[in-house]
C-alpha positions as CSV (number, residue, x, y, z in Angstrom):
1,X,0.0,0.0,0.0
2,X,2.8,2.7,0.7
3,X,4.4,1.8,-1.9
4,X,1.6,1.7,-4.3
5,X,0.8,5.2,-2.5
6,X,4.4,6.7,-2.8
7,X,4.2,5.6,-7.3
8,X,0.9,7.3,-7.4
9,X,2.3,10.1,-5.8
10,X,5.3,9.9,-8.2
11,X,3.2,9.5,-11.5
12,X,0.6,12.8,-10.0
13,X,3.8,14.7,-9.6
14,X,5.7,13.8,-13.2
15,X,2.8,14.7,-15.0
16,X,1.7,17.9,-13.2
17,X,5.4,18.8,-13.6
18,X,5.8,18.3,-17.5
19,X,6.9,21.0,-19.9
20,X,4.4,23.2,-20.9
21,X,5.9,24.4,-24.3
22,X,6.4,20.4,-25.2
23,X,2.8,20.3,-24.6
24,X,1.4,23.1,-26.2
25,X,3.4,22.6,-29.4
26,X,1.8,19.0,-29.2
27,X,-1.3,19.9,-28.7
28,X,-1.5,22.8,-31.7
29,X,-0.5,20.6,-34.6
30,X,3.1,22.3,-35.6
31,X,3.2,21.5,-39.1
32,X,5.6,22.3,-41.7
33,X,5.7,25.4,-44.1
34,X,7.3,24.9,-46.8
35,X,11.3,24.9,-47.4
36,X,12.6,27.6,-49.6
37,X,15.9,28.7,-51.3
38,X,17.4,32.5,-52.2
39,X,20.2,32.9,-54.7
40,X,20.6,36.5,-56.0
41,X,23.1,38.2,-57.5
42,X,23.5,42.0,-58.3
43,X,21.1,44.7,-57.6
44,X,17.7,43.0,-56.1
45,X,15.3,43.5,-53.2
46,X,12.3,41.1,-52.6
47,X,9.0,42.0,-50.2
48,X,7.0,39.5,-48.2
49,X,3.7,39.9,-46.5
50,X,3.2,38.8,-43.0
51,X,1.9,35.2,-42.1
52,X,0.6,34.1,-38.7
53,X,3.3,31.6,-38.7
54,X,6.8,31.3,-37.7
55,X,9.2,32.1,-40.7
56,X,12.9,31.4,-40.4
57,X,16.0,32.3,-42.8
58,X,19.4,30.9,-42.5
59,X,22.6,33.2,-44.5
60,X,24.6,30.0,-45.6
61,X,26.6,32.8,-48.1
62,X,27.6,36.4,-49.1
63,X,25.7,38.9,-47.1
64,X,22.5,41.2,-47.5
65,X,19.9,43.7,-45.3
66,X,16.6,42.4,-43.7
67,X,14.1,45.5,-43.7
68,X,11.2,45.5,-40.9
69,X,8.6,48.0,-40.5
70,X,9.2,50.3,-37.5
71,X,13.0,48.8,-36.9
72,X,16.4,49.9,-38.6
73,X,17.7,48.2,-41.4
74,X,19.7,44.2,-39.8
75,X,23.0,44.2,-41.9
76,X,23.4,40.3,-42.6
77,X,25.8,38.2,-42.9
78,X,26.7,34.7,-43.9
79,X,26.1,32.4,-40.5
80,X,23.3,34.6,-39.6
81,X,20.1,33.2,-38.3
82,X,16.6,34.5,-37.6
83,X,13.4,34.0,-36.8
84,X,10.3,36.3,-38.0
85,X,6.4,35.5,-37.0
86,X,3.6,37.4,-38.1
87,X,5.5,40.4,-40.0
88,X,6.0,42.0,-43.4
89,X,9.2,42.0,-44.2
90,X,12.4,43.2,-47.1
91,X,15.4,41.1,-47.8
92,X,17.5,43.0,-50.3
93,X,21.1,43.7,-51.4
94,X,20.7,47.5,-50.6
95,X,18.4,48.5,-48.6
96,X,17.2,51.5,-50.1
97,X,16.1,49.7,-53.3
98,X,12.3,49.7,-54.1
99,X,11.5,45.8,-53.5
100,X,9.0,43.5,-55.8
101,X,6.7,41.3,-54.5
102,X,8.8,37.9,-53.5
103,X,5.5,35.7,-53.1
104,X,4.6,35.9,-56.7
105,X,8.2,34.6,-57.5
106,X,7.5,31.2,-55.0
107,X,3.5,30.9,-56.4
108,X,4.2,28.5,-58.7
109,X,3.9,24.7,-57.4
110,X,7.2,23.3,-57.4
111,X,9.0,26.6,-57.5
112,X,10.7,26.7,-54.0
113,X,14.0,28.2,-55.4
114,X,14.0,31.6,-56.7
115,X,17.2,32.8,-58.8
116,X,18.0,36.3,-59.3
117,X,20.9,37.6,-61.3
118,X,24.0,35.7,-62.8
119,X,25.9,33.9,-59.7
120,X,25.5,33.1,-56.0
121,X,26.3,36.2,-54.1
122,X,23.6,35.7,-51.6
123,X,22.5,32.4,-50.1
124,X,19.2,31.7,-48.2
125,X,17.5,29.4,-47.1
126,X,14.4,29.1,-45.1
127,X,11.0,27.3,-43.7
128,X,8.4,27.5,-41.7
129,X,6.4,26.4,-38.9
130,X,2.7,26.6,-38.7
131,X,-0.4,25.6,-36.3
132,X,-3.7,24.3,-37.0
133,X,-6.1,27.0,-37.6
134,X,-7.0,29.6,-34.7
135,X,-4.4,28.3,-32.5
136,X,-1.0,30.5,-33.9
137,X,-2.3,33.2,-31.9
138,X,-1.2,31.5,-28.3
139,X,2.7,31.1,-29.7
140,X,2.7,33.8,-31.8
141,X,1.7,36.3,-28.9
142,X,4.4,34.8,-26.7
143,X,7.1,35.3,-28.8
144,X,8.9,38.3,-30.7
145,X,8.1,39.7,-34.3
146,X,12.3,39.5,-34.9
147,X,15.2,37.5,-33.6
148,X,18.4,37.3,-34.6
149,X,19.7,34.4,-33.1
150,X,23.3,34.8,-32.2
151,X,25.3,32.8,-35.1
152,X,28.0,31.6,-32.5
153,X,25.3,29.7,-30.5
154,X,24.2,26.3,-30.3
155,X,20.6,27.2,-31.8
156,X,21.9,29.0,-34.5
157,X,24.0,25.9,-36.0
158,X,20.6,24.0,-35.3
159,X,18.6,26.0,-37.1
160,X,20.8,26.1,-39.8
161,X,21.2,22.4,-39.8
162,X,17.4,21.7,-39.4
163,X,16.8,23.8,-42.8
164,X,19.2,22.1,-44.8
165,X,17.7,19.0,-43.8
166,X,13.9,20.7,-44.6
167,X,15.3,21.8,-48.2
168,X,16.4,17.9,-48.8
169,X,13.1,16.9,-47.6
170,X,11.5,19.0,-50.1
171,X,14.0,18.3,-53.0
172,X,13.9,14.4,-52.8
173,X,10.6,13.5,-52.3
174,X,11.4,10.5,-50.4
175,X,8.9,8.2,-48.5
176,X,7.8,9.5,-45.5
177,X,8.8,13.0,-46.1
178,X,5.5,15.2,-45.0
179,X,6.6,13.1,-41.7
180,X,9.7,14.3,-41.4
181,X,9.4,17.7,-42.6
182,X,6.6,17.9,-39.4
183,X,9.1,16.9,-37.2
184,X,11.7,19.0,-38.9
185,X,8.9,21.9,-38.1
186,X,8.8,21.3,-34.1
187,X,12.8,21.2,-34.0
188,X,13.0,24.8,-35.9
189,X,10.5,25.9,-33.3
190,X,11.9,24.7,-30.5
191,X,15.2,25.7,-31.1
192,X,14.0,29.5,-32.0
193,X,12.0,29.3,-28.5
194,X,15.6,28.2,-26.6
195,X,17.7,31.4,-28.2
196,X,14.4,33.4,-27.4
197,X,14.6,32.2,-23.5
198,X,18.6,32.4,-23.1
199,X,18.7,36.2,-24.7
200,X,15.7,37.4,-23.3
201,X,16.2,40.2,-20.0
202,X,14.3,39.4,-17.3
203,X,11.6,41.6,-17.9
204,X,9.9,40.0,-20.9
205,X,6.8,39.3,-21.0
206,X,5.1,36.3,-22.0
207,X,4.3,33.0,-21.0
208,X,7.0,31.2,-22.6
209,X,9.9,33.5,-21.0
210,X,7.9,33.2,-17.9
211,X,8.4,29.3,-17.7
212,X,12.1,30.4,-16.8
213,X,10.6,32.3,-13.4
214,X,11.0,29.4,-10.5
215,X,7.4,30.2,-9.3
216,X,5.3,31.8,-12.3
217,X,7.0,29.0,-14.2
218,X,6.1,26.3,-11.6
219,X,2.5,27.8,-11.3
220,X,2.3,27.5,-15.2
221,X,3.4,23.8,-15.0
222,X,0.8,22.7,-12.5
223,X,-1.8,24.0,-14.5
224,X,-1.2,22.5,-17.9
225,X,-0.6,19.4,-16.0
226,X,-4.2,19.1,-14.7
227,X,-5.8,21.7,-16.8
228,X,-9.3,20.4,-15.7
229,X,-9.0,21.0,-12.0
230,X,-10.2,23.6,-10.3
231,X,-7.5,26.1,-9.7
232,X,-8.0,29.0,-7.8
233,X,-5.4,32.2,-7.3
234,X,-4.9,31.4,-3.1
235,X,-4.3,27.5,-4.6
236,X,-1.5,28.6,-7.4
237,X,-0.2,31.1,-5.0
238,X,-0.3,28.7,-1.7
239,X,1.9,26.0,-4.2
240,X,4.2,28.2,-5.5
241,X,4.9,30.1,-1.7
242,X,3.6,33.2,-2.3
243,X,0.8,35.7,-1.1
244,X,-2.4,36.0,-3.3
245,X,-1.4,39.5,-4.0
246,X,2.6,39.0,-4.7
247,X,1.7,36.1,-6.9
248,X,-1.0,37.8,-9.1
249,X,1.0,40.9,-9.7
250,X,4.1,38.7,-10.5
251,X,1.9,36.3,-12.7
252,X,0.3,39.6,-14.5
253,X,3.7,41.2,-14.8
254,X,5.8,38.2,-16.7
255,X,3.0,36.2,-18.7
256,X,1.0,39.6,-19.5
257,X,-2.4,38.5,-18.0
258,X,-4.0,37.4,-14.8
259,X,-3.6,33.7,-13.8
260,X,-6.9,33.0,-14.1
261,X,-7.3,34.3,-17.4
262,X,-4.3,32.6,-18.8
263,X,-5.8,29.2,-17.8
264,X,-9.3,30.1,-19.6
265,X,-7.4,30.9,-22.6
266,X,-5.5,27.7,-22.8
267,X,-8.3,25.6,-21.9
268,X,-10.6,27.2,-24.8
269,X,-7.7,26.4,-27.2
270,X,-7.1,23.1,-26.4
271,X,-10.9,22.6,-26.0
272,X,-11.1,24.5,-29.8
273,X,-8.3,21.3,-30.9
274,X,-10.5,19.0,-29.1
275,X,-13.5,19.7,-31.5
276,X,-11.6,20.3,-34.6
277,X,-11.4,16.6,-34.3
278,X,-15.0,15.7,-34.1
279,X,-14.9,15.4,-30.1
280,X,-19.0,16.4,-28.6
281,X,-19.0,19.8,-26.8
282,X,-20.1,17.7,-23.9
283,X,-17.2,15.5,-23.2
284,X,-14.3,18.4,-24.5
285,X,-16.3,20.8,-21.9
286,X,-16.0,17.9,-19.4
287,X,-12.2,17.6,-20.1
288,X,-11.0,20.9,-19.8
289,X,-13.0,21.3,-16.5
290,X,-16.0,22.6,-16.6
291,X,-19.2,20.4,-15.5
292,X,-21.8,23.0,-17.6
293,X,-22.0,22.8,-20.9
294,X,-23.6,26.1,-20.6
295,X,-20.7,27.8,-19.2
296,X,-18.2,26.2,-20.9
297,X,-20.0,27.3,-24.4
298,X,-19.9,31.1,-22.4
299,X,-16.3,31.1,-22.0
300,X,-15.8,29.3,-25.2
301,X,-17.5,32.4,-27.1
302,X,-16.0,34.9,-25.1
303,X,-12.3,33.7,-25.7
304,X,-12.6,32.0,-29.2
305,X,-15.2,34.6,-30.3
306,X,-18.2,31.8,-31.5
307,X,-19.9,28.9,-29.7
308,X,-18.5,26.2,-30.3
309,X,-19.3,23.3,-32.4
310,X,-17.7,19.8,-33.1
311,X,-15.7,19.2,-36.0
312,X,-15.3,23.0,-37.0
């Protein structure tokens, strides 16, 4: 019996305690983008509209500008690595050259390499990593616009790495290669997430930098690990060894919203997954906590912005 009482205990604690990114990532359907190539030589600029998905560019040679609106113009060079999420955005060779539009040059099925000029001054190569419809929001929100990852670190060699391996993907057609371009996708976006969380001052708000905080983080833990349970401020707060008051205004101050209202949100987009796979309104309310249907569909509107419905 104690020992059968000291595993439970065990298994309860493993599985309040899992990560919360790992889970969310899971649990939104990362899927791949796409793997593209750049080679441009000469005079040339290219624009791109933003995308509510995660968009990353490896410099494997020469060097070029990356133009963002509101930001000064990021000289490039070959090694460098960054990451871009819902934003327009300018690659070019001089940055004050008027661009042309760079998606019509990639509309064609088939035409993932675009080649501009004679020769291979500038190299690129990128992908992406997108979520299942309605859910890009709750990573999106968490995470920078921009980020030059630092090309001596470990994530921006990964990166690199993980897009040659995407372009392959794409080039040979192999069996099983949606598969691994999928996984391919949750590396890229894992990685980006790391050099987001080791560069990132102490300040930033959101709830993946928060998961770094030893209470906010271990607050955000136990709730993704029993997202159906009941939690309550004084409870989160009590766990974590705080007052009610400290731990709201902390909460608030590093994930950018109340506790409370962070656990609504991730329960109505989890519970929005839920149905996108034909689950009844009655069982996904049930699983995500809430014993009325009635309120469940309330807070479902409220956050998703529509009842909600199975298999939408």
């Amino acid at each position: 019996m104690i020992y059968a009482q000291g595993a439970m205990f065990l298994s309860q604690s493993a599985r309040m305690m899992r990560d919360p990114f790992s889970e969310v990532l899971a649990a939104l359907g990362a899927r791949s983008v796409r793997g593209t190539g750049l080679e441009a030589a000469g005079d040339w600029a290219l624009a791109f509209d933003g995308r509510a998905r995660l968009k990353f560019v490896a410099l494997t040679h020469g060097r070029c500008w990356l133009l963002l609106p509101d930001h000064p113009p990021e000289a490039l060079v070959e090694g460098d690595v960054f990451l871009l999420s819902d934003t327009r955005y300018t690659v070019a060779s001089d940055p004050t050259l008027e661009p042309i539009d760079g998606m019509s040059l990639y509309a064609s099925p088939g035409q993932d390499i675009v080649r501009l000029g004679d020769g291979r001054e500038t190299v690129m190569i990128g992908g992406g990593s997108g979520f299942a419809d309605g859910s890009a929001s709750f990573v999106l929100d968490a995470l920078p616009t921009f980020l030059r990852v630092d090309r001596t670190s470990p994530s921006a060699e990964a990166v690199a790495r993980t897009l040659k391996s995407l372009r392959a993907e794409v080039d040979h057609g192999a069996v099983g290669g949606s598969l691994v371009a999928e996984r391919l996708a949750e590396i890229l976006i894992v990685e980006a997430v790391r050099a987001y969380v080791a560069t990132s001052p102490s300040d930033s708000v959101g709830w993946i930098t928060a998961l770094a905080d030893p209470r906010i983080g271990r607050a955000l833990r136990m709730m993704h690990g029993d997202v159906a349970r009941r939690w309550t401020v004084p409870m989160l707060a009590a766990e974590v060894g705080m007052s009610r008051s400290a731990f709201t205004d902390r909460f608030s101050t590093r994930v950018g919203c109340p506790p409370i209202d962070y656990l609504i949100r991730w329960r109505m987009v989890l519970a929005q997954r839920k149905l996108d796979t034909g689950q009844a309104v009655a069982a996904v309310a049930e699983t995500v906590g809430y014993n009325s249907q009635s309120a469940f569909a309330h807070a479902f509107k409220r956050t998703i912005g529509r009842p909600p419905r199975s298999g939408s």
